[in-house]
C-alpha positions as CSV (number, residue, x, y, z in Angstrom):
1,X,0.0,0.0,0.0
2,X,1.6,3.3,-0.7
3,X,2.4,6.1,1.7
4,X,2.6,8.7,-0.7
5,X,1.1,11.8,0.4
6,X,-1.5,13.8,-2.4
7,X,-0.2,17.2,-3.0
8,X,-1.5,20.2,-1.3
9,X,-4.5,22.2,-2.3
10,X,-5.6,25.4,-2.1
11,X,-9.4,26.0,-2.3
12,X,-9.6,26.2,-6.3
13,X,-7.4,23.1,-6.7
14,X,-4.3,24.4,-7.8
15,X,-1.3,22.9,-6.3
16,X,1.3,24.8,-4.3
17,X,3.9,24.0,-7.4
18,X,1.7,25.2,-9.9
19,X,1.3,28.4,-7.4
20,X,4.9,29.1,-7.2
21,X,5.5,28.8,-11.3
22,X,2.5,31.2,-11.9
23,X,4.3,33.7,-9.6
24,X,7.2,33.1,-10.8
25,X,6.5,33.8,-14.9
26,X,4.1,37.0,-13.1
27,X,7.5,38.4,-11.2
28,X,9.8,37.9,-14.7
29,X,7.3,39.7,-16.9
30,X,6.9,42.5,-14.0
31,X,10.7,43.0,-14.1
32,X,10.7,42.9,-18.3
33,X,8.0,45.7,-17.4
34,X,9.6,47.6,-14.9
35,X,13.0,47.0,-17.5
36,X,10.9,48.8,-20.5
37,X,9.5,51.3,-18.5
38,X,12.8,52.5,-16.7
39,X,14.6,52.6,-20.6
40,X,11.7,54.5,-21.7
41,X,12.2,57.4,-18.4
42,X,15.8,57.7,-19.5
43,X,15.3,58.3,-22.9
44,X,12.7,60.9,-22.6
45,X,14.8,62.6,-19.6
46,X,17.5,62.7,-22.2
47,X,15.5,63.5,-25.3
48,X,13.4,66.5,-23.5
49,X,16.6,67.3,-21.0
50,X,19.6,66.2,-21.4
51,X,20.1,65.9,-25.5
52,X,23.3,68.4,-26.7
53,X,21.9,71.4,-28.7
54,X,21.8,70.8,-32.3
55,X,21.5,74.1,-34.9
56,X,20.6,74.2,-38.4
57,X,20.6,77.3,-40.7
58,X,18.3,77.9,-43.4
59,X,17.7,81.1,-45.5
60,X,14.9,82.1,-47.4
61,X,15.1,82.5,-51.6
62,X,15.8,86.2,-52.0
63,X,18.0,88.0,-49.8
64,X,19.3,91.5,-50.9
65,X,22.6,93.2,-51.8
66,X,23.1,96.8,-51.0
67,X,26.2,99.4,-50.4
68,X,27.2,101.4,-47.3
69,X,29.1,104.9,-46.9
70,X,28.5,106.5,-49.9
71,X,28.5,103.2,-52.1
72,X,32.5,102.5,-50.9
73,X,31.2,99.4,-48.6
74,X,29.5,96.5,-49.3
75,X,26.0,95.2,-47.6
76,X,24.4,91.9,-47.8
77,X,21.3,91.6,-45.9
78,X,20.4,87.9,-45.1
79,X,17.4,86.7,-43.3
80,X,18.6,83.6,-41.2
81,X,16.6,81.1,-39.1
82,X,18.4,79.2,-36.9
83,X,16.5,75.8,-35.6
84,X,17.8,74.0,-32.4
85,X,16.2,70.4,-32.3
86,X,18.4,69.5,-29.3
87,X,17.4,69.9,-25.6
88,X,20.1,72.5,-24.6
89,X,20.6,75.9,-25.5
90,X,23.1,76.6,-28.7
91,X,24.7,80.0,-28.9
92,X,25.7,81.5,-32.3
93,X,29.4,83.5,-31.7
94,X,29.2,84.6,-35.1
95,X,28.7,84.2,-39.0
96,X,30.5,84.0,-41.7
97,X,30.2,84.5,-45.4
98,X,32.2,84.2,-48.4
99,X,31.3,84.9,-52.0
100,X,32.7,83.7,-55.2
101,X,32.8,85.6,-58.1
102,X,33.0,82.5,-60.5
103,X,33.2,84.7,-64.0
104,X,36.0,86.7,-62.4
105,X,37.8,83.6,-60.1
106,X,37.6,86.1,-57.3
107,X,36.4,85.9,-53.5
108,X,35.5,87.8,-50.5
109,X,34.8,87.2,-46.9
110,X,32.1,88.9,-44.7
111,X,31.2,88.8,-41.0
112,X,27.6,89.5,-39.4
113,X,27.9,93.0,-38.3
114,X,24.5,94.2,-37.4
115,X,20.8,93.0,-37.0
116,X,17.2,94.1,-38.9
117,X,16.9,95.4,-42.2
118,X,19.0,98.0,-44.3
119,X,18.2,101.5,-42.9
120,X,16.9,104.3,-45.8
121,X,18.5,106.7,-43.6
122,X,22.4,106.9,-43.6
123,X,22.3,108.5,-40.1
124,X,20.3,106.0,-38.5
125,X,21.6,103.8,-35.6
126,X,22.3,99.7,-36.6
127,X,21.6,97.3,-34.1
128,X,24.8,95.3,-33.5
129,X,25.5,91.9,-33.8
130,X,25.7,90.0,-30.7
131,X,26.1,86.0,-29.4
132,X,22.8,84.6,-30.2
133,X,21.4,81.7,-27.5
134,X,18.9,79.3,-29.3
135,X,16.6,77.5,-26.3
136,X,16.3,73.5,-27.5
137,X,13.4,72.6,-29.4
138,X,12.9,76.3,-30.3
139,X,13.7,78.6,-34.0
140,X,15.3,82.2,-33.9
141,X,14.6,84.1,-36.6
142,X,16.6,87.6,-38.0
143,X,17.8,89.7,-40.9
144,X,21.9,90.0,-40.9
145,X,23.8,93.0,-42.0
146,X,27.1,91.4,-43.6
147,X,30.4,93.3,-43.9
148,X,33.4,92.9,-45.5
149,X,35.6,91.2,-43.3
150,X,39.3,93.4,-43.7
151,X,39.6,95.4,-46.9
152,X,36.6,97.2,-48.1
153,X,38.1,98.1,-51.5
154,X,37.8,96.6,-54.4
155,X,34.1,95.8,-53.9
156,X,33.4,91.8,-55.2
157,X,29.8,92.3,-56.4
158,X,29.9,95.1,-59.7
159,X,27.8,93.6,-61.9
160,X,25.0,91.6,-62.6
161,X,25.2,87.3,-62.4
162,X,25.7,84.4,-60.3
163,X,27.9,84.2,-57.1
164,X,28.0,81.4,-55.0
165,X,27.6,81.8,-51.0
166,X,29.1,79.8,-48.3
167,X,27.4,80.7,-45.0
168,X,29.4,79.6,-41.7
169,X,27.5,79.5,-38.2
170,X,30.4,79.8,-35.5
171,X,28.5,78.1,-32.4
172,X,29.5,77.4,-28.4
173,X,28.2,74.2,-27.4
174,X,28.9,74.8,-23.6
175,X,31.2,72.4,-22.6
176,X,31.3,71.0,-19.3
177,X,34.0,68.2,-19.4
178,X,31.2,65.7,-18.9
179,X,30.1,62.1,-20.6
180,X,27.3,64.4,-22.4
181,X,30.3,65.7,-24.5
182,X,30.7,63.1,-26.0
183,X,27.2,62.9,-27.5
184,X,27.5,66.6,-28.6
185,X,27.6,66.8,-32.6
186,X,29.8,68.6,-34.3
187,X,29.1,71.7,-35.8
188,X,27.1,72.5,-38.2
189,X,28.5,72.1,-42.0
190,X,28.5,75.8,-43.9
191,X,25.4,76.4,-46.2
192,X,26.6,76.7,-50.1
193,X,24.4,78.1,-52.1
194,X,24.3,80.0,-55.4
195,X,22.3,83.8,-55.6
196,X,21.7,85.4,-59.0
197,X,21.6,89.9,-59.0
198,X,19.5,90.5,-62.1
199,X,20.6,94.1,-62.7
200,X,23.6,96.0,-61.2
201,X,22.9,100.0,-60.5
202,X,25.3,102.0,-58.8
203,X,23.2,105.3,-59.0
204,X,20.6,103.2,-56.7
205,X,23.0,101.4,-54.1
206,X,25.3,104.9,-53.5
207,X,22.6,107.4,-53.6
208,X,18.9,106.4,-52.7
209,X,20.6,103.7,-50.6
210,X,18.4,101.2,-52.4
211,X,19.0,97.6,-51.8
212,X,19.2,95.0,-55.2
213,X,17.0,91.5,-54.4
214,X,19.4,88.6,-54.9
215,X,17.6,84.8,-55.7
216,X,17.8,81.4,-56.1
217,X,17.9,80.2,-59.9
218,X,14.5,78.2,-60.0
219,X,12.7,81.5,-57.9
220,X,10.1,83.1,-59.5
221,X,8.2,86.3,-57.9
222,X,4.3,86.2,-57.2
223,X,1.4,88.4,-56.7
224,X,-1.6,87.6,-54.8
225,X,-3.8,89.6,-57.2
226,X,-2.9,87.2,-60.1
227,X,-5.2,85.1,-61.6
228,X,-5.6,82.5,-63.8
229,X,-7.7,81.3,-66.7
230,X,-9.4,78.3,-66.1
């Protein structure tokens, strides 16, 4: 006759063996849970907190050329927007700007030396440049005042045609000799692009301090009272 004892019940029926295993497979997935859930934390702390600033420039299809002191200086006026898609600030030192002349095989370098738009009045006061700081996930938006960066004389741009543009964002990432530096990108690449000035007029520039619009091959000007023939 056996003495072998029948396995314990609970009130259901289940065994205490079968008891253990469920809890056991329960605890494992609440770990794999707890796991996921502690990955996810991290990655939205670092996404929305601790992510290194990342700039981008972009400019819009016209920008506009104009002259300074008497028609002797050189203007280009740029409208920039800067985006930051990291979760740090960014801070623009400075721009730079070259052009290339490619008919005449010349250059020319520019810096940013003011902010807003070309003033009508020679007397007027220009807003200087200064460092720009780019919250993350935000977009700063202005209109550059370039100038020739050492000799003013002879000016690049003196007649109508293509140049090509290389603009330079000098940024500060602030640094602070952490692990996070090592997941700070470099800087951004310059922005090449090509402008077109469809008319050159000196009388203009010098005198009635009018400014020349400069544009993209493929950009074409509209009017909102246009219309068209079905």
């Amino acid at each position: 006759m056996s003495s072998a004892k029948p396995p314990p019940y609970d009130d259901h029926g289940a065994t205490t063996a079968t008891i253990i295993e469920t809890a056991g497979h329960g605890g494992r997935l609440a770990t794999v849970f707890s796991a996921v859930a502690l990955l996810f934390s991290g990655y939205t702390y670092y996404e929305s907190v601790l992510k290194a600033p990342d700039l981008e420039v972009h400019i819009p299809p016209v920008i506009n050329y104009a002259r300074d002191d008497g028609g002797s200086i050189e203007v280009l006026v740029i409208p920039i927007t800067v985006a930051n898609s990291g979760a740090r600030t960014g801070t623009v030192l400075s721009v730079e700007l070259q052009i290339d002349d490619p008919a005449a095989k010349t250059s020319k370098r520019y810096y940013s030396a003011y902010l807003g738009e070309h003033p009508k009045d020679a007397a007027e006061t220009k807003r200087s440049f200064a460092p720009i700081s780019v919250p993350g996930r935000s977009v700063y938006s202005n209109t550059i005042l370039f100038y020739p960066a050492g000799e003013v004389l002879p000016a690049l741009i003196t007649k109508e045609g293509a140049y090509d543009l290389k603009l330079k964002l000098n940024v500060a990432w602030g640094r602070d000799g952490g692990l996070l530096d090592m997941l700070t990108p470099p800087p951004p690449e310059p922005l090449s692009f090509t402008m077109s000035l469809p008319y050159f007029s000196l009388q203009s520039l010098a005198y009635r301090r009018e400014t020349i619009p400069m544009h993209t091959a493929d950009w074409k000007p509209t009017s909102s009272g246009a219309s068209q023939a079905n």
